[in-house]
Structure formats: structure tokens, C-alpha cells
PyMOL Python script that loads the backbone (N, CA, C, O; Angstrom):
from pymol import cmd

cmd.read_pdbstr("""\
ATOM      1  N   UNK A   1     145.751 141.791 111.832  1.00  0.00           N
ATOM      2  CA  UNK A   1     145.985 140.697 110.929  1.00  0.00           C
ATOM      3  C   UNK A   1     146.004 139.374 111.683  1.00  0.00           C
ATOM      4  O   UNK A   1     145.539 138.380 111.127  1.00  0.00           O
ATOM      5  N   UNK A   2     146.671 139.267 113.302  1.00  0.00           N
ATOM      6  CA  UNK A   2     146.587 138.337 113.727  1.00  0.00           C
ATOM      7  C   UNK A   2     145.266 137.566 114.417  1.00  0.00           C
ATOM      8  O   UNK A   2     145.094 136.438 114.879  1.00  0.00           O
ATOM      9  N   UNK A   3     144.491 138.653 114.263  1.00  0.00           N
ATOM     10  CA  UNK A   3     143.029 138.670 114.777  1.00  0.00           C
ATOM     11  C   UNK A   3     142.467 137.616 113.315  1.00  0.00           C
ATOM     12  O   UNK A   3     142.013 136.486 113.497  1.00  0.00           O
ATOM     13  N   UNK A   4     142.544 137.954 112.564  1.00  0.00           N
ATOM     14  CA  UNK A   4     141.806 137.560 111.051  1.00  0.00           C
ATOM     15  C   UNK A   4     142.547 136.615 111.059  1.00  0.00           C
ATOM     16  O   UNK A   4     141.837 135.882 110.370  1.00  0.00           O
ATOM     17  N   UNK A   5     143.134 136.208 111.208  1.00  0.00           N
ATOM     18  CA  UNK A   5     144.312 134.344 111.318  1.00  0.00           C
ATOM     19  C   UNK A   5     143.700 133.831 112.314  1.00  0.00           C
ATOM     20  O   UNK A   5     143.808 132.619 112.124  1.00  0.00           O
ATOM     21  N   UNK A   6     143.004 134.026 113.453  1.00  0.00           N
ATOM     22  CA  UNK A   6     142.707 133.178 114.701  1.00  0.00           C
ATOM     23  C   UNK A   6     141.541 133.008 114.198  1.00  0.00           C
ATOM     24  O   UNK A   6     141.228 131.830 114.021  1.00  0.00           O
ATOM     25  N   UNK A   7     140.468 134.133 113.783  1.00  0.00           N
ATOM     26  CA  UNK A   7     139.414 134.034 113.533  1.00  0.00           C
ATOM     27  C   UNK A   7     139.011 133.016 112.616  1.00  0.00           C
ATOM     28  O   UNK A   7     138.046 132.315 112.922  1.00  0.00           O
ATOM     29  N   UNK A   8     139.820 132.769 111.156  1.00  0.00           N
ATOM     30  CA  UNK A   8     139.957 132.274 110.345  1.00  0.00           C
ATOM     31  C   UNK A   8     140.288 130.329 110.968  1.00  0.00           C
ATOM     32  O   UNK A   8     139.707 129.271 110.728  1.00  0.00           O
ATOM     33  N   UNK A   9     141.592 130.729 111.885  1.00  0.00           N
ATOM     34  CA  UNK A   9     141.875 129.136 111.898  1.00  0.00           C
ATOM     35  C   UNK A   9     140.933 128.360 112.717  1.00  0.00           C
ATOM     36  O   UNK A   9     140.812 127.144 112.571  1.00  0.00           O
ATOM     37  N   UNK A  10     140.306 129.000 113.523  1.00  0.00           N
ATOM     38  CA  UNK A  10     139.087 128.683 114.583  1.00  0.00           C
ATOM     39  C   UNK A  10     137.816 128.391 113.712  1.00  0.00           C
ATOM     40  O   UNK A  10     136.943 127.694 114.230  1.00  0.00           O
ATOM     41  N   UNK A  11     137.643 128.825 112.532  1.00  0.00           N
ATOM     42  CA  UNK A  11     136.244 128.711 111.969  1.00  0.00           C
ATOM     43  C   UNK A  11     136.542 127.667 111.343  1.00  0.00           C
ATOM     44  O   UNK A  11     135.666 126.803 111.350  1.00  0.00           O
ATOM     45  N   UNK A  12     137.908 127.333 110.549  1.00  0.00           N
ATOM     46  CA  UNK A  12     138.068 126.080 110.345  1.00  0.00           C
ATOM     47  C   UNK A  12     138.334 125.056 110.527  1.00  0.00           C
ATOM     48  O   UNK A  12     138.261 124.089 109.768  1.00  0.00           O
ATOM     49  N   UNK A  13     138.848 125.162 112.066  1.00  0.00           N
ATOM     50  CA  UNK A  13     138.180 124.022 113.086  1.00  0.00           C
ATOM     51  C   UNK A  13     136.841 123.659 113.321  1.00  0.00           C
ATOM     52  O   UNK A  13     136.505 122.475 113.304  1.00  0.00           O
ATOM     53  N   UNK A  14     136.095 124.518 113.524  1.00  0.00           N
ATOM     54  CA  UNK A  14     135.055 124.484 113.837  1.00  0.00           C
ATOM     55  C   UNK A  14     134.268 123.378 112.478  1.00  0.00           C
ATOM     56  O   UNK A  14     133.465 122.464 112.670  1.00  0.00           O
ATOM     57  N   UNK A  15     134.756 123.791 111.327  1.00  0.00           N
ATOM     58  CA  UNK A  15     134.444 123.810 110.036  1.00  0.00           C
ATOM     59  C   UNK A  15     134.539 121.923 110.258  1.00  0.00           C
ATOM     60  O   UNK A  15     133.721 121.041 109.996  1.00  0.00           O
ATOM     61  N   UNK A  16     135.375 121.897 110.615  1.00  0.00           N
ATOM     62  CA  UNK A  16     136.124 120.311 109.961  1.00  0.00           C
ATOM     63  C   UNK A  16     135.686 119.575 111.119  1.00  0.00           C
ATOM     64  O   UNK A  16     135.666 118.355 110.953  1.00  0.00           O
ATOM     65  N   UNK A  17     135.241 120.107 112.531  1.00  0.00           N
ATOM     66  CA  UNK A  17     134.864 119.370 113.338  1.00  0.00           C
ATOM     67  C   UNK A  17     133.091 119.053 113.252  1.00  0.00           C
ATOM     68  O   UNK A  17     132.640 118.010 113.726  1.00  0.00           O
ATOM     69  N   UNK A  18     132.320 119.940 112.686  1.00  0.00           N
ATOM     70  CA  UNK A  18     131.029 119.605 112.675  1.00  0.00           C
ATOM     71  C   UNK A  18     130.915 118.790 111.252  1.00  0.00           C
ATOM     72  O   UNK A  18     129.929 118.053 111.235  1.00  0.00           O
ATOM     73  N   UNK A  19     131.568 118.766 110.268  1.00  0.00           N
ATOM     74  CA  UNK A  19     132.288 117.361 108.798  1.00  0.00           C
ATOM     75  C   UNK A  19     132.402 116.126 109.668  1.00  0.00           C
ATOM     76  O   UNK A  19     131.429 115.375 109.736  1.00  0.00           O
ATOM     77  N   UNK A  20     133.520 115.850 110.343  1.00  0.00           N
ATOM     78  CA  UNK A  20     133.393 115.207 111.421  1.00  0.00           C
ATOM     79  C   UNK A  20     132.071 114.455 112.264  1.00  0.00           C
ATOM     80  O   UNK A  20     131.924 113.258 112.509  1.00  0.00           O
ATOM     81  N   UNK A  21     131.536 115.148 112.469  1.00  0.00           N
ATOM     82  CA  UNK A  21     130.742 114.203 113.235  1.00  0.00           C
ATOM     83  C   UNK A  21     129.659 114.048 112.306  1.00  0.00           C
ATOM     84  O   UNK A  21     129.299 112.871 112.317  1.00  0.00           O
ATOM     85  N   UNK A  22     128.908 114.832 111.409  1.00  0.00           N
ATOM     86  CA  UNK A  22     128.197 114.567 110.475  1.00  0.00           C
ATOM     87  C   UNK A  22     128.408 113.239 109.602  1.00  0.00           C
ATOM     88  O   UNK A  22     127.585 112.545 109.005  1.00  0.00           O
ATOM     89  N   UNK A  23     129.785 113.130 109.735  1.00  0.00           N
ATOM     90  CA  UNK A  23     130.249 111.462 108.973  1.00  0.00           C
ATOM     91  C   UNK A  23     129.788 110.377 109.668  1.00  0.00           C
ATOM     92  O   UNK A  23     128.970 109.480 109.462  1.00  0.00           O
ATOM     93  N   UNK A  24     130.768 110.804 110.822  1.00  0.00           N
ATOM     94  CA  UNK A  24     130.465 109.460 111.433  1.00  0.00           C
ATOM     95  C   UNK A  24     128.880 109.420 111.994  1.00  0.00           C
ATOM     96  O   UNK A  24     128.599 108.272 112.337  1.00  0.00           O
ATOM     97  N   UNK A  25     128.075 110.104 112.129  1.00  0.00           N
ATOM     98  CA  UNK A  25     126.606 110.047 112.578  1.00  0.00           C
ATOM     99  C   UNK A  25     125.927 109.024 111.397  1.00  0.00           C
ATOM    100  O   UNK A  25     125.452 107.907 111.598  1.00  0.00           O
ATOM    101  N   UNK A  26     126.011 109.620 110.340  1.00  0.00           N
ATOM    102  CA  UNK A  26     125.726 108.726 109.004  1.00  0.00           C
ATOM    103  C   UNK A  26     126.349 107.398 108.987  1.00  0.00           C
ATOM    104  O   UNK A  26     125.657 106.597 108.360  1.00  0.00           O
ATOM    105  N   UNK A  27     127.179 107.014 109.358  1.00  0.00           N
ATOM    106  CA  UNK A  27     127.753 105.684 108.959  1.00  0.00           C
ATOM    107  C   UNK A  27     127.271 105.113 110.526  1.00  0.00           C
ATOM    108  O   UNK A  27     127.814 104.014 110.641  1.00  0.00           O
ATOM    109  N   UNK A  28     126.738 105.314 111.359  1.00  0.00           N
ATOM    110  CA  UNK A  28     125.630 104.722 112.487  1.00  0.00           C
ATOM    111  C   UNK A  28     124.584 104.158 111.882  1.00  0.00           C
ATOM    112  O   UNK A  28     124.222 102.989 111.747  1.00  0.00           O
ATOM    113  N   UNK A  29     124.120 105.290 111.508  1.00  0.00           N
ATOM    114  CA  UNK A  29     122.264 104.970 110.786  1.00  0.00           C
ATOM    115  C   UNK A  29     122.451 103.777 109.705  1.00  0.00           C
ATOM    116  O   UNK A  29     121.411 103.144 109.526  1.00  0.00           O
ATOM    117  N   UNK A  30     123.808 103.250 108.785  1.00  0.00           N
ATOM    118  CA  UNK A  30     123.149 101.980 107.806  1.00  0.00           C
ATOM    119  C   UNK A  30     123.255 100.948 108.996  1.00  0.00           C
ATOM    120  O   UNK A  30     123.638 101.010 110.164  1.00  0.00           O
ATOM    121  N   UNK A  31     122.779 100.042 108.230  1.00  0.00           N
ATOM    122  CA  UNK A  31     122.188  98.329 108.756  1.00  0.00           C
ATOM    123  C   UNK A  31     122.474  98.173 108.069  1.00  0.00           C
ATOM    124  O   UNK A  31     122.755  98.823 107.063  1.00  0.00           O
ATOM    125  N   UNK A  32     122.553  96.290 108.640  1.00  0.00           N
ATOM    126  CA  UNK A  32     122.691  95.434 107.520  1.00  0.00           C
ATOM    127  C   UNK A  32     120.494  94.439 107.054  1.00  0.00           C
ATOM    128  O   UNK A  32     120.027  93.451 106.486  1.00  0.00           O
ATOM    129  N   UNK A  33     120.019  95.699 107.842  1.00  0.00           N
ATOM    130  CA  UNK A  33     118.888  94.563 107.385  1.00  0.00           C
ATOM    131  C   UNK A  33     118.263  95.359 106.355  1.00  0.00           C
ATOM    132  O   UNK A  33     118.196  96.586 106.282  1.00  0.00           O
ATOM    133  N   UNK A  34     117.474  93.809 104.976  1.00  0.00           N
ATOM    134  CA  UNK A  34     117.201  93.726 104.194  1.00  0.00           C
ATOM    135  C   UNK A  34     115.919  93.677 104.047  1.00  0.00           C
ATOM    136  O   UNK A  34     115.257  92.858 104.685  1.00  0.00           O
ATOM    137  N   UNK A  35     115.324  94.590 103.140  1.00  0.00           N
ATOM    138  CA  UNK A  35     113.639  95.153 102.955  1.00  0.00           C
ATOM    139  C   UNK A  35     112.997  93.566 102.352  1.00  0.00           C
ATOM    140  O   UNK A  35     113.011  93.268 101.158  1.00  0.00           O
ATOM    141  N   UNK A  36     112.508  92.754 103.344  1.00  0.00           N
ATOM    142  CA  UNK A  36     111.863  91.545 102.606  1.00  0.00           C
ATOM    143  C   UNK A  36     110.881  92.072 101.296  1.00  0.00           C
ATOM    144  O   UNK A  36     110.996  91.483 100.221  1.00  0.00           O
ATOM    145  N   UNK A  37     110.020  93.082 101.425  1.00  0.00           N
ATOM    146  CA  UNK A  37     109.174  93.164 100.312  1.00  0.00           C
ATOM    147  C   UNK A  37     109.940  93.770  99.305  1.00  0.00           C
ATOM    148  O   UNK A  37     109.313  93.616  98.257  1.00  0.00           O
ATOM    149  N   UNK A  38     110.814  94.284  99.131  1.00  0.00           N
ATOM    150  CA  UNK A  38     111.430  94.447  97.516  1.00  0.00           C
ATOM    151  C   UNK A  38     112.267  93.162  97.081  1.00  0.00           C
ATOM    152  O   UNK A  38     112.260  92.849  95.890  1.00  0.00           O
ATOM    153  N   UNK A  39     113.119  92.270  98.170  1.00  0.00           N
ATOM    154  CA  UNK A  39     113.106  90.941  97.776  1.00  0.00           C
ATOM    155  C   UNK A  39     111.752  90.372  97.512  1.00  0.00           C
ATOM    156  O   UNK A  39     111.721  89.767  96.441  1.00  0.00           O
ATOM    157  N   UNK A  40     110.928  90.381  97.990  1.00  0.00           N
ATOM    158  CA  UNK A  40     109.473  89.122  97.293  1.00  0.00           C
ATOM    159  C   UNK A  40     109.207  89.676  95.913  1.00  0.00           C
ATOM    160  O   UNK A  40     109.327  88.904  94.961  1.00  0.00           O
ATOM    161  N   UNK A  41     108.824  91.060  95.683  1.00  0.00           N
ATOM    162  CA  UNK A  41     108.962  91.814  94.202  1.00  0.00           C
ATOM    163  C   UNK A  41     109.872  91.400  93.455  1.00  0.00           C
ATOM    164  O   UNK A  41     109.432  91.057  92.358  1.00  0.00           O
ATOM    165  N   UNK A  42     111.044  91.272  93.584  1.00  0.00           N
ATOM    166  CA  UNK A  42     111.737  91.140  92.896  1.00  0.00           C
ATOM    167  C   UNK A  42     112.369  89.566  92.385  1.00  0.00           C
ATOM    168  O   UNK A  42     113.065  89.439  91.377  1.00  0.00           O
ATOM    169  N   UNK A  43     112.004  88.517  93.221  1.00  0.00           N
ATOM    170  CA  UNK A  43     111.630  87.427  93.065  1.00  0.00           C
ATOM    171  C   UNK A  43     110.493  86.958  92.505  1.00  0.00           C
ATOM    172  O   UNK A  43     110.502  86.017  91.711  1.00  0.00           O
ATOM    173  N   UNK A  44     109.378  87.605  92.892  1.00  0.00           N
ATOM    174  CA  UNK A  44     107.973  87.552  91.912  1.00  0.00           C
ATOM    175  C   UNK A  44     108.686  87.702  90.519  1.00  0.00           C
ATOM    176  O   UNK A  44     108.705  86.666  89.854  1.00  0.00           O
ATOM    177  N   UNK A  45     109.286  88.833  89.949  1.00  0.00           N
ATOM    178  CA  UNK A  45     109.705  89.218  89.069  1.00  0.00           C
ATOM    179  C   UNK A  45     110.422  87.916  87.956  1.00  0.00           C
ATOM    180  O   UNK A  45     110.054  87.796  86.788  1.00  0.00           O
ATOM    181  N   UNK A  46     111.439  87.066  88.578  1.00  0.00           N
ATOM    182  CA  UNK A  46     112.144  85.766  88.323  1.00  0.00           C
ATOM    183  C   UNK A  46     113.478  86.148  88.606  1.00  0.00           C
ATOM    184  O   UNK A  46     114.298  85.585  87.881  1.00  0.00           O
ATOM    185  N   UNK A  47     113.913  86.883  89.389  1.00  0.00           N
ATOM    186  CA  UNK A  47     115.216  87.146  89.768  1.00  0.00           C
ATOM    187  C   UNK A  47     115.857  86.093  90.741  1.00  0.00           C
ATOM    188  O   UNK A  47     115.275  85.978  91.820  1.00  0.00           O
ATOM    189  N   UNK A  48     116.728  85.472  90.578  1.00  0.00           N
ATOM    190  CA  UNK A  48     117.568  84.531  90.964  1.00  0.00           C
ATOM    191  C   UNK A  48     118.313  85.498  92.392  1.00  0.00           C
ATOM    192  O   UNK A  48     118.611  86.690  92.472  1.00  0.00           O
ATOM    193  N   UNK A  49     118.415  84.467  93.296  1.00  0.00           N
ATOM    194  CA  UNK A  49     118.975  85.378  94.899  1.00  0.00           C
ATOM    195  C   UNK A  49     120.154  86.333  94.711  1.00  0.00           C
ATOM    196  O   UNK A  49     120.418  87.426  95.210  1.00  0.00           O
ATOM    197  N   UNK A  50     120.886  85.406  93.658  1.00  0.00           N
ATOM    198  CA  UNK A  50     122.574  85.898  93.453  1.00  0.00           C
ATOM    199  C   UNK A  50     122.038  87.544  92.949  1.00  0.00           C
ATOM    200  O   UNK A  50     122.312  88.629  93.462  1.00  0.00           O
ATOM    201  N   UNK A  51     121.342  87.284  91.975  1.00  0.00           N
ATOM    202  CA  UNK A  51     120.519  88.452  91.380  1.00  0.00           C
ATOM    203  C   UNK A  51     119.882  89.587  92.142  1.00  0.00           C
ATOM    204  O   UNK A  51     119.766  90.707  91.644  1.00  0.00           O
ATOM    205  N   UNK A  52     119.486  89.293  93.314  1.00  0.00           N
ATOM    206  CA  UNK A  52     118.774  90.346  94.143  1.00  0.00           C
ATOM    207  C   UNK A  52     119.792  90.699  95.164  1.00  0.00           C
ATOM    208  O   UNK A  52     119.960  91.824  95.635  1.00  0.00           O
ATOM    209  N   UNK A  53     120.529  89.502  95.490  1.00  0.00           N
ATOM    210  CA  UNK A  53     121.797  90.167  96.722  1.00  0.00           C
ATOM    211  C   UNK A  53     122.756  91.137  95.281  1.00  0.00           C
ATOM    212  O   UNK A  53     121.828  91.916  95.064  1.00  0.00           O
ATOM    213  N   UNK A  54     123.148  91.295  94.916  1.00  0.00           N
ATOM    214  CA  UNK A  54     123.914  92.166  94.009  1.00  0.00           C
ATOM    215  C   UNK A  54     123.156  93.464  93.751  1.00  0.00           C
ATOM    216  O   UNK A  54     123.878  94.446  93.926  1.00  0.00           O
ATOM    217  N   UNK A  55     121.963  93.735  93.401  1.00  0.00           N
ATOM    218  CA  UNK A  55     121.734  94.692  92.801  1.00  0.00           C
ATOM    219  C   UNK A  55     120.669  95.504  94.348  1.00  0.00           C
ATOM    220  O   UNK A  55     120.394  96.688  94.537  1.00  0.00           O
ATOM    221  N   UNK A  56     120.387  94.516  95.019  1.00  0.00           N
ATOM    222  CA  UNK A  56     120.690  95.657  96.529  1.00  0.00           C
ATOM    223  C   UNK A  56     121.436  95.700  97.616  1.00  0.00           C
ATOM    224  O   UNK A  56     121.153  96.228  98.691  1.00  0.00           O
ATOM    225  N   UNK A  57     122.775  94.910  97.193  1.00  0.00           N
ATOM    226  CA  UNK A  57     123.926  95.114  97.734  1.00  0.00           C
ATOM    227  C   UNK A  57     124.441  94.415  99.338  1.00  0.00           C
ATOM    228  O   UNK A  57     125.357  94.851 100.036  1.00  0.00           O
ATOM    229  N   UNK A  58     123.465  93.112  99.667  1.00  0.00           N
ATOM    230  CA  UNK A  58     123.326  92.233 100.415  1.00  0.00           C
ATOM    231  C   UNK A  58     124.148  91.369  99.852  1.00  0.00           C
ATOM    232  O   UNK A  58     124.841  91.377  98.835  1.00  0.00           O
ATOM    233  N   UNK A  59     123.848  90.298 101.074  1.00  0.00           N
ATOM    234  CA  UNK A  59     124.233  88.691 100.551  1.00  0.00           C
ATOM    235  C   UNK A  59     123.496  88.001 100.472  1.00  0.00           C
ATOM    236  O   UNK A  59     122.367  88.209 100.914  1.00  0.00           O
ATOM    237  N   UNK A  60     123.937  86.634  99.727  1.00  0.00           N
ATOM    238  CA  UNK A  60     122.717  85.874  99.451  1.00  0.00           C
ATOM    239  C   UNK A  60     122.131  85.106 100.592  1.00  0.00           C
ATOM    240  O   UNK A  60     121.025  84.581 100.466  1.00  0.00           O
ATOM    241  N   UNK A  61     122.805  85.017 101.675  1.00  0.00           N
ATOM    242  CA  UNK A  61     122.282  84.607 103.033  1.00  0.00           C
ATOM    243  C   UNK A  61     121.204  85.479 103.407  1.00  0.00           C
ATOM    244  O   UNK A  61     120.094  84.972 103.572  1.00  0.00           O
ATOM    245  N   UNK A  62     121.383  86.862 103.584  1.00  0.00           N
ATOM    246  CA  UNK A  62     120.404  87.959 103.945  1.00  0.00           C
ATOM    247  C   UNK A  62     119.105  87.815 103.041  1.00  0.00           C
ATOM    248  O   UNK A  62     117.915  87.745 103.348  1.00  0.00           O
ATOM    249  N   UNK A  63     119.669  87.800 101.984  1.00  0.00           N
ATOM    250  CA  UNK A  63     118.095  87.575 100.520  1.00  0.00           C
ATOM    251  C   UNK A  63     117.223  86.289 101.041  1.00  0.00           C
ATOM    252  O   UNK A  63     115.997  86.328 101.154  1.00  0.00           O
ATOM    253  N   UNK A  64     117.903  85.325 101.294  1.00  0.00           N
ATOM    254  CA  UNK A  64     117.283  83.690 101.673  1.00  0.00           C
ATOM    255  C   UNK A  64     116.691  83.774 103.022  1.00  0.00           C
ATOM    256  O   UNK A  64     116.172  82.790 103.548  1.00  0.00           O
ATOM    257  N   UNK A  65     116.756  84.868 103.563  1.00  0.00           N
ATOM    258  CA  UNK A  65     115.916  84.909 105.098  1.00  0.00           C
ATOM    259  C   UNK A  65     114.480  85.582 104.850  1.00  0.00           C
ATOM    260  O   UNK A  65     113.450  85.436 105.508  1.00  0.00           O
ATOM    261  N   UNK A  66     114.682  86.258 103.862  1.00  0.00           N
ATOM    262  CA  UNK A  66     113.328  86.939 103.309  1.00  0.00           C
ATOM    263  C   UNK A  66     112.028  85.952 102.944  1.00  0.00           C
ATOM    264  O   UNK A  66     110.818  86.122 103.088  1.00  0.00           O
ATOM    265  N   UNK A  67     113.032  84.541 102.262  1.00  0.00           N
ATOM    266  CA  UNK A  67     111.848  83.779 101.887  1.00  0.00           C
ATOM    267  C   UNK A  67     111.145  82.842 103.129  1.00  0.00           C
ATOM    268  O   UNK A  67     110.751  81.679 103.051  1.00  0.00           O
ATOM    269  N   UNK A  68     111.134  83.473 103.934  1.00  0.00           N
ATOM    270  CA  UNK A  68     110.329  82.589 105.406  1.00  0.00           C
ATOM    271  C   UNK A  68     109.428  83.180 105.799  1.00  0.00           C
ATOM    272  O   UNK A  68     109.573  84.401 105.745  1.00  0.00           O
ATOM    273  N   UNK A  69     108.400  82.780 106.241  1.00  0.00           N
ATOM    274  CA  UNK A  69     107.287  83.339 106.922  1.00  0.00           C
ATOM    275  C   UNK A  69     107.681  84.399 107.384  1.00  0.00           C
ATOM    276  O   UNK A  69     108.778  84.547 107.923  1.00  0.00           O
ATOM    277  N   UNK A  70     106.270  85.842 107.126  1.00  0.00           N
ATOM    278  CA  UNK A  70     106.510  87.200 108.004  1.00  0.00           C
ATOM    279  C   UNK A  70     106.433  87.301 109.031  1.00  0.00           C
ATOM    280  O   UNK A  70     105.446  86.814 109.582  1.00  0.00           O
ATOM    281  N   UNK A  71     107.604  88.101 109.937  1.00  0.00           N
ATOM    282  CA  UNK A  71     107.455  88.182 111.319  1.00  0.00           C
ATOM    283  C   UNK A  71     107.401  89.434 111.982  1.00  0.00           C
ATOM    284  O   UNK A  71     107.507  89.713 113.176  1.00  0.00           O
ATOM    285  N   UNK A  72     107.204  90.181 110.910  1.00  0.00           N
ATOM    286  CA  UNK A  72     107.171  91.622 111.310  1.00  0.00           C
ATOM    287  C   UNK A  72     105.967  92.408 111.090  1.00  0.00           C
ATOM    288  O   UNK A  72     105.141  91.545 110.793  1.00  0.00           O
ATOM    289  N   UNK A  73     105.435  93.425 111.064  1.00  0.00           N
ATOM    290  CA  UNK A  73     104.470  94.113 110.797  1.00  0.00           C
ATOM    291  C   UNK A  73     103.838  94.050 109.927  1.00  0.00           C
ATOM    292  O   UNK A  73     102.616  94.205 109.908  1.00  0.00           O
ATOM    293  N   UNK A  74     105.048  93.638 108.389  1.00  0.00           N
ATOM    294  CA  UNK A  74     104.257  93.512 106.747  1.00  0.00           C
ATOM    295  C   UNK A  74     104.204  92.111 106.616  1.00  0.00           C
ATOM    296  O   UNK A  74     104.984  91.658 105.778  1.00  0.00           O
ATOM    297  N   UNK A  75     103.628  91.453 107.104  1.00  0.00           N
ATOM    298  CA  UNK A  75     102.851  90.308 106.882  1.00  0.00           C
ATOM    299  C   UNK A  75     102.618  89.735 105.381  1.00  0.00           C
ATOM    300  O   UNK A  75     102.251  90.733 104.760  1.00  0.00           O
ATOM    301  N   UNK A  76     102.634  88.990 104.769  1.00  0.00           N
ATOM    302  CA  UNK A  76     102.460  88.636 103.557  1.00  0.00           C
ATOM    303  C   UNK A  76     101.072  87.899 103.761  1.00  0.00           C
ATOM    304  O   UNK A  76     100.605  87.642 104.870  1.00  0.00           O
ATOM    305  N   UNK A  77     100.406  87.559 102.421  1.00  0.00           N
ATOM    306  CA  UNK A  77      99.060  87.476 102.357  1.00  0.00           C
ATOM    307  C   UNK A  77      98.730  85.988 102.616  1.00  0.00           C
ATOM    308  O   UNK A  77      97.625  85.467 102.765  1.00  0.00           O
ATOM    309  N   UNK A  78     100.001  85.416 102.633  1.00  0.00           N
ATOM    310  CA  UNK A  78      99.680  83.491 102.576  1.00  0.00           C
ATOM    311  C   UNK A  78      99.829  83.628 104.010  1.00  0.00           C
ATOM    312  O   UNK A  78      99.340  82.774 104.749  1.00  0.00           O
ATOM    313  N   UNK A  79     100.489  84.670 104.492  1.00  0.00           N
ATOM    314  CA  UNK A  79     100.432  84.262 105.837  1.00  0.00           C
ATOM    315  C   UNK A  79      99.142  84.568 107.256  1.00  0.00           C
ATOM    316  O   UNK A  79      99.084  84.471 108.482  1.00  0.00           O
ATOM    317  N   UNK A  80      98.538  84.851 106.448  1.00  0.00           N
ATOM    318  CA  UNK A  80      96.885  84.776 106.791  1.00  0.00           C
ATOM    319  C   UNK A  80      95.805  83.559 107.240  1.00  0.00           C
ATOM    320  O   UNK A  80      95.364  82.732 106.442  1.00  0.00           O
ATOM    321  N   UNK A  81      95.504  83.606 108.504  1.00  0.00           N
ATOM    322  CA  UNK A  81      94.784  81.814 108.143  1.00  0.00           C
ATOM    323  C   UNK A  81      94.051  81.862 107.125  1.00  0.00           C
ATOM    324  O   UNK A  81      93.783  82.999 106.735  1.00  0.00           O
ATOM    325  N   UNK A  82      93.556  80.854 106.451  1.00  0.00           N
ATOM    326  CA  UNK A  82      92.382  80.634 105.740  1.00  0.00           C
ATOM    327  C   UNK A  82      90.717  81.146 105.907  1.00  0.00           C
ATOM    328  O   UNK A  82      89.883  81.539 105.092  1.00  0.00           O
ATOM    329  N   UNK A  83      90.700  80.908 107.521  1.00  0.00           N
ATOM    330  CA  UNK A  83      89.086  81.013 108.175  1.00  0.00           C
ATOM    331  C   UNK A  83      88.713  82.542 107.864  1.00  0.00           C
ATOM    332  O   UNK A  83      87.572  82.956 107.658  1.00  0.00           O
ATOM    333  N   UNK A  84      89.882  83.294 107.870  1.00  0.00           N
ATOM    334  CA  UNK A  84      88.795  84.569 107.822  1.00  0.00           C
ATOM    335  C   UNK A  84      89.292  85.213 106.271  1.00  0.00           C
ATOM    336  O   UNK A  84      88.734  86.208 105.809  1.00  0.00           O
TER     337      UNK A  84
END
""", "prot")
cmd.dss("prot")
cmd.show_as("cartoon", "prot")
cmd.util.cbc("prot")
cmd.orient("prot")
């Protein structure tokens, strides 16, 4: 019986320690950075900043950095020279 109690309290260590780090691993991976192209969509749209920081859970500082020239990989189309 005391075998089936160790066995038992050990698995639920085990149990609560791999919960444990599975949490905190996840709460590593968010950011705070904000997908410029579903802000430009959603501004295309007529959504007001207050409007887009709320409903993807930013601020309106973070939303207002979106509207500047692309500097990353997804490039927007104005930001193209003209010549070619």
C-alpha cells in the first residue's frame, strides 16, 4: 500500500511539474508586436485606431506605428519606387 502512495505521489509531482513548465514556456512565446497588415485591413476597412487597438488587444501607440513606411519583409505596395 505504501508502494501505491509513493508511486502515486511521485506521478503527481511529476504531473504538476511538467503543467509547470508548459505554462510558463507559453507565456515566453507572446509579444507585444503588432501584425501591421491586419492593422492596414482593418483601417482600409474605416476603423478608427482606438477601434483596432481594442479588438486586437494592443495600444493605440502600437496601432500608430503600423501607419509608417514598411520595414520588414511585407512591404506595402506604395512602398515601391515608381520606375519599375
Amino acid at each position: 500500500m505504501a508502494d501505491a502512495l509513493r508511486k502515486l505521489g511521485m506521478t503527481a509531482a511529476l504531473g504538476t511539474l511538467i503543467l509547470a513548465a508548459g505554462i510558463s514556456g507559453c507565456s515566453s512565446m507572446t509579444t507585444d508586436h503588432v501584425d501591421c497588415n491586419v492593422v492596414k485591413l482593418q483601417a482600409e476597412s474605416g476603423r478608427t485606431d482606438a477601434e483596432i487597438a481594442s479588438a486586437i488587444g494592443a495600444s493605440e501607440a502600437d496601432v500608430a506605428k503600423c501607419h509608417g513606411p514598411a520595414t520588414s519583409g511585407n512591404k506595402a505596395a506604395d512602398a515601391v519606387p515608381s520606375a519599375y
